[in-house]
C-alpha positions in Angstrom: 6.0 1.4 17.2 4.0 -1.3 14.7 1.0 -2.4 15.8 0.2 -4.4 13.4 -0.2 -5.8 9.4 -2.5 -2.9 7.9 -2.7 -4.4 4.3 -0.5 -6.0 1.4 -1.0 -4.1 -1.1 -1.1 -6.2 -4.7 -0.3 -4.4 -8.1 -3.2 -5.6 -10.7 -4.2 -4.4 -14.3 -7.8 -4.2 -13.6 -9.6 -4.1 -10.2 -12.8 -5.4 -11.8 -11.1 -8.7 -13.4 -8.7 -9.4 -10.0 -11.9 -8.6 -7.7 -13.3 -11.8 -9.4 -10.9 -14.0 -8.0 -11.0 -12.9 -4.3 -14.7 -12.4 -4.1 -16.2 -15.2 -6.6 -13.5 -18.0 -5.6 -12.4 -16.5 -1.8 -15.8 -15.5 -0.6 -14.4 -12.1 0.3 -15.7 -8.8 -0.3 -14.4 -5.7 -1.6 -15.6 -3.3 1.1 -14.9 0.0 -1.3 -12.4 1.2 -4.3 -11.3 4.7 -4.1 -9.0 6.9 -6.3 -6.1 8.3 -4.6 -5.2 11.2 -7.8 -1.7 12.3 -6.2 -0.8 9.0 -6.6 -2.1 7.7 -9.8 -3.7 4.7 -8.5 -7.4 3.4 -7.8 -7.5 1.1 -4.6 -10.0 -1.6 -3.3 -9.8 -2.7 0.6 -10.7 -6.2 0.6 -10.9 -6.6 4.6 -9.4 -10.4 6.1 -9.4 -10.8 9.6 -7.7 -7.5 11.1 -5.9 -6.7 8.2 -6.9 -6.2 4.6 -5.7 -6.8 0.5 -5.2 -3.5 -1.1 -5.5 -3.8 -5.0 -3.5 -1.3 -6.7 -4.9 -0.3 -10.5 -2.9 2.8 -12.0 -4.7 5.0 -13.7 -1.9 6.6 -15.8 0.5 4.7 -17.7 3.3 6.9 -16.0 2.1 5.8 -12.7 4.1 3.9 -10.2 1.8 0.7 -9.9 1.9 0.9 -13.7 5.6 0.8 -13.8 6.0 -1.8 -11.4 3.9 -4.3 -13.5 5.7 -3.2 -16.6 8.6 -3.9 -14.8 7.8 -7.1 -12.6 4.1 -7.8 -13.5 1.2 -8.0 -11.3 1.9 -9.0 -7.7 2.6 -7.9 -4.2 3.5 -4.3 -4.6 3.8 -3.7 -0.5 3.4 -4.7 2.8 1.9 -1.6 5.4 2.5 -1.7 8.7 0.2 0.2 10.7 2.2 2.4 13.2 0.2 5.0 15.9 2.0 8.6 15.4 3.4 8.1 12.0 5.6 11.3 12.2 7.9 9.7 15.2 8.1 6.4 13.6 9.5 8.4 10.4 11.9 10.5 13.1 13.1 6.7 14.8 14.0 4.8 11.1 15.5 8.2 10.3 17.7 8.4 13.3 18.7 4.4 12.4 20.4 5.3 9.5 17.0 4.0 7.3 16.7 5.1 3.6 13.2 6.6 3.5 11.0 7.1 0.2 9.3 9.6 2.0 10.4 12.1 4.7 7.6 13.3 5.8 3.7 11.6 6.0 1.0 12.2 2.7 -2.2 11.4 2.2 -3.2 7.7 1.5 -6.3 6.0 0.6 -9.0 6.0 3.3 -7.8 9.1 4.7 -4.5 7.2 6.1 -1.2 9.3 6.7 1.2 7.1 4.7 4.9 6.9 4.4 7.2 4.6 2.2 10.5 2.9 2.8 12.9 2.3 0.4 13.2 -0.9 -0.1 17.2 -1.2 -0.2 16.8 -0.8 3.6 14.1 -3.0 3.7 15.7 -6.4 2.2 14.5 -5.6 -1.0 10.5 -5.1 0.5 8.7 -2.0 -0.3 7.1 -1.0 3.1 4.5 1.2 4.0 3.9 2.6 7.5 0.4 3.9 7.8 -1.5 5.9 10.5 -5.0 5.6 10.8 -7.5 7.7 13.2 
């Protein structure tokens, strides 16, 4: 069913300012920042070996990247787990009594079907499954 690490996705202020730090100090590259608007958030993918940093940047202060650093501050939002059919890994966790964020798939940066777990089920870890094509 998981196939691998996708991303860890990390909960920032400001893309531009924590960019700095991975590209001027890392030597990595942000490889593109999109805005996903159903989900109040600007991403940037910062590829690192087969998996990637996701920066999170809410771009409403209702969002819930902006509520989680009011809450806890910047840092490691998520992990994603990349998963082939997305649809019968939600039917599988279901069917094991997991608490699921979301039922059913929705639209995630990059054009990834995403899903979240809650993260009472998930030993207090917010986890993402994600299907790309």
């Amino acid at each position: 069913m998981i196939k691998k690490v996708d991303h860890i996705g990390i909960a920032v202020k400001s893309i531009e300012e924590a960019r700095k730090f991975y590209e001027e100090v890392l030597g990595l590259k942000v490889t593109g920042i999109e805005e996903v608007e159903e989900q109040k958030v600007k991403t940037a993918f910062i590829p690192v070996g087969e998996s990637e940093i996701e920066l999170l940047e809410s771009t409403s202060e209702d969002g819930p990247v902006a509520k989680f650093i009011e809450k806890r501050g910047e840092g490691i939002h998520h992990i994603a787990l990349q998963v082939d059919d997305i649809e019968k890994a939600l039917e599988g966790l279901k069917g094991k009594g997991v608490k699921l964020i979301d039922e059913v798939p929705r639209y995630g940066a990059g054009g990834a079907k995403i899903a979240f777990v809650h993260p009472k089920s998930a030993n207090g870890v917010l986890l993402e499954l994600c299907e790309r094509k």
